[in-house]
C-alpha positions in Angstrom: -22.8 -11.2 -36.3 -22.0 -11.8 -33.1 -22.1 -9.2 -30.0 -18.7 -7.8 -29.1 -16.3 -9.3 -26.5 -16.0 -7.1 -23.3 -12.6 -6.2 -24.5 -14.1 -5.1 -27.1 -17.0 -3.3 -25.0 -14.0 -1.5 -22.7 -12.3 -0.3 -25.6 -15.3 1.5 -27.5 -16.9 2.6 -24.2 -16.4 6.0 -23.1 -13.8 6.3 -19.8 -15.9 8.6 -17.9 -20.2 9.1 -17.3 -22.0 10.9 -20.2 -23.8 13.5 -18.2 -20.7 13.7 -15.4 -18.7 14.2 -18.0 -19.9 16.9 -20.0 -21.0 18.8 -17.6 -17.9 18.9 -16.0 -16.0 19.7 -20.1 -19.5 22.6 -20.3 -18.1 24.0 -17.3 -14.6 24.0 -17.9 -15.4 26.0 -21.5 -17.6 28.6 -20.0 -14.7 29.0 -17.6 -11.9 29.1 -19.7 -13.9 31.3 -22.8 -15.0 33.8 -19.8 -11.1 34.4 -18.5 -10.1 34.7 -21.8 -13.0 37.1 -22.6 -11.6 39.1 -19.5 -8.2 39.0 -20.4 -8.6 40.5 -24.0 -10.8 43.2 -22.4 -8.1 44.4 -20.2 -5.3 43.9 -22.5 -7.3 46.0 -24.9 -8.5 48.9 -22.2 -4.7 48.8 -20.8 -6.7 49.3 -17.0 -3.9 46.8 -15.6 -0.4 45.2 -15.7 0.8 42.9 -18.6 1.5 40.1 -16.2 -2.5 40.4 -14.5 -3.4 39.7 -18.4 -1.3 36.7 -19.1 -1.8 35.3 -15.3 -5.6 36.0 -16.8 -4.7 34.1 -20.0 -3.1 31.2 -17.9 -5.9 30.2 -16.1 -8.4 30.2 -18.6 -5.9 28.6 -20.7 -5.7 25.4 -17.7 -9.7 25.3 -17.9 -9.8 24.7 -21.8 -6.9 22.4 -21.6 -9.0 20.6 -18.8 -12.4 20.7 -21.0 -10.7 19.2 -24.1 -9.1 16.3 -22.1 -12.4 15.3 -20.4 -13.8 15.3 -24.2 -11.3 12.9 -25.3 -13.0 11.0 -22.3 -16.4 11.0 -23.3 -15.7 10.0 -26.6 -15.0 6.3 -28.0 -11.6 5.4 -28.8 -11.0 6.4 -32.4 -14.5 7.8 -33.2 -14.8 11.0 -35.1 -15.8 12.5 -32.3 -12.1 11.1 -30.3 -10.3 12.5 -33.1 -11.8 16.2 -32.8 -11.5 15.7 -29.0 -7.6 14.7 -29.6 -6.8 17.5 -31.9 -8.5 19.9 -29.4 -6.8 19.0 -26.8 -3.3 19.5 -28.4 -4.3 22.7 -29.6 -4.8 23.5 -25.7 -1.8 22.1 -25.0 -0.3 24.0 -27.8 -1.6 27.2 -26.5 -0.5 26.6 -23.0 3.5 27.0 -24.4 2.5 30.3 -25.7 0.8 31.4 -22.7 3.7 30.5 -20.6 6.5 31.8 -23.0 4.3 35.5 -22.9 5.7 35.9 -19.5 9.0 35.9 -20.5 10.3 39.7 -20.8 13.0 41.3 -23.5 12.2 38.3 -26.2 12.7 39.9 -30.4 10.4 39.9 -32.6 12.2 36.6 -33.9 11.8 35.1 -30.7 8.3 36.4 -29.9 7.1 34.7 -32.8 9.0 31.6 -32.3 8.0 31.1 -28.6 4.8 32.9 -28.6 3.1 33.3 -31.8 4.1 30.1 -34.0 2.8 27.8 -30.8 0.0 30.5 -30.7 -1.3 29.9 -34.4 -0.6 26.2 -35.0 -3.6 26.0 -31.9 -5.9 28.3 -33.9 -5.4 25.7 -36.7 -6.1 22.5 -34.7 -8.8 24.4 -32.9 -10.2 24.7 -36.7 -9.6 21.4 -37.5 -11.3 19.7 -34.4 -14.4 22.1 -35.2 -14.3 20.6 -38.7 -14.4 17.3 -37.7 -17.1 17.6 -35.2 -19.2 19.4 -37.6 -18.9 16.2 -40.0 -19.8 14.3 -37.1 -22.6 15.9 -35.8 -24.1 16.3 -39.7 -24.1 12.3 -39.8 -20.8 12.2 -42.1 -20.8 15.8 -43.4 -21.3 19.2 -42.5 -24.2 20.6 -42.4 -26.8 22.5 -41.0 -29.3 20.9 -38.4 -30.6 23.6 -35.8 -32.8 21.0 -34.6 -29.9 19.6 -32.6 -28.3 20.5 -30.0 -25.3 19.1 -30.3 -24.9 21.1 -33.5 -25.2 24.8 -32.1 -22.9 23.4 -29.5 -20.1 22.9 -32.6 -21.3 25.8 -34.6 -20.9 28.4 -32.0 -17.5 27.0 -31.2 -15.8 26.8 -35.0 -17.5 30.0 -35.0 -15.2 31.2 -32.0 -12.0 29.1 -33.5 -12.7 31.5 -36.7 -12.3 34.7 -34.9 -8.9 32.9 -32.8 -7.4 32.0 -35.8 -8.0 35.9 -37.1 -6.5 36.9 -34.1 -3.9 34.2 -34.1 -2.3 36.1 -37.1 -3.0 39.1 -36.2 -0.5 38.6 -33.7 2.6 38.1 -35.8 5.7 40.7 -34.6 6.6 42.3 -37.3 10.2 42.7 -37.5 10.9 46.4 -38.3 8.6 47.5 -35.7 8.7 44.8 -32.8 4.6 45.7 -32.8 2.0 42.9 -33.7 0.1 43.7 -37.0 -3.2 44.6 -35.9 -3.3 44.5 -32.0 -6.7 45.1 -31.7 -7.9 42.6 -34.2 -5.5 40.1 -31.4 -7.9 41.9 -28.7 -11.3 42.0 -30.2 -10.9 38.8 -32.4 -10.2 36.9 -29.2 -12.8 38.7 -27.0 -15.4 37.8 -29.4 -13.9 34.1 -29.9 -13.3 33.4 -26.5 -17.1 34.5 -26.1 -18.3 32.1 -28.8 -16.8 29.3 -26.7 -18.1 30.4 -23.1 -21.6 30.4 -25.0 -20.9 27.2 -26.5 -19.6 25.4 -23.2 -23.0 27.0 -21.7 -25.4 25.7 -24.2 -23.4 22.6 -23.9 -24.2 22.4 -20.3 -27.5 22.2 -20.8 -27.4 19.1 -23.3 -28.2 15.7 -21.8 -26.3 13.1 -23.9 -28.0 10.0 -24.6 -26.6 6.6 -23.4 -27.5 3.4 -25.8 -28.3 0.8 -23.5 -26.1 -1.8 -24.8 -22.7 0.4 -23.8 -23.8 3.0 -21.6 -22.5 5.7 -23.6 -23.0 8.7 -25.5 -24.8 8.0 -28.8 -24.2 9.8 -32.0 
């Protein structure tokens, strides 16, 4: 067979440099997962103003939006490992409208859940969807266990934290009656904990050196 074209070449190469790259997505987790550590924590403790926790919320939510677009990056175009990246991505992006609708005061329940919590849980589930795909990817075309790798602790520690999101995700609902979320601190705690699994996963992450094949330059899987 003969070797690809160099459109070919530009269109599976990744856009930005392996080891640039992730470092800078590593970061951008630990970042993001830490804020929204913080935020729970003081939402939970009540030590501060409701507008300090979503301003919290905001900006961690700006540094996972900005780790799952420099995945997409990394990745080859319509690879397993794009797709995840993709669906990650939207999930931040999905997010992002529920952070910003949280600052809007005197919403109902109706609305809260429309505005906040329906953007809020349709993340969670991409967030669990990209984490299944990358686990297929990173067990060769299924999902399994390889502690030898460390790509896989990297994905395992982060479905692990979409897990505990998407607990909190709908623990969140407003119920009606009582214009009260269902299990507030199942939203705090499960997010904490989740938000903690990703911090850890963007650090371990930062300390992976992805390989480069030499006949592309980029990451191999």
């Amino acid at each position: 067979m003969s070797r690809p074209t160099a459109a070919s070449d530009d269109v599976a190469r990744p856009r930005v440099s392996a080891r640039g790259g992730n470092l800078v997505a590593a970061v951008s987790f630990v970042i993001g997962g830490s804020l929204f550590a913080v935020g729970a924590v003081l939402a939970q403790l009540d030590v501060t103003s409701l507008v300090a926790v979503n301003v919290t919320y905001l900006v961690g939510g700006f540094f996972f939006s900005l780790g799952g677009y420099v995945s997409i990056l990394l990745a080859r175009p319509l690879r397993l490992e794009w797709r995840s990246a993709v669906i990650l991505f939207v999930g931040t992006l999905l997010f992002a409208v529920s952070l910003v609708a949280a600052f809007a005061a005197g919403l109902t329940p109706r609305q809260s859940n429309g505005w906040i919590w329906l953007p809020d849980i349709s993340g969670c589930i991409c967030f669990l969807v990209s984490g299944h795909l990358a686990m297929v990817a990173v067990g060769g075309g299924r999902v399994r266990v390889r502690p030898d790798v460390v790509g896989w602790w990297v994905v395992a520690v982060n479905q692990l934290g979409s897990v505990l999101f998407f607990l909190a995700g709908l623990a969140a609902f407003t119920r009606p009656t009582t214009s009260q979320a269902v299990d507030a601190g199942l939203v705090n705690w499960g997010t904490f904990t989740g938000a903690v699994c990703f911090a850890a996963g963007g650090l371990i992450q930062a300390f992976d050196t992805p390989a480069t094949t030499p006949e592309n330059g980029g990451p191999s899987t």
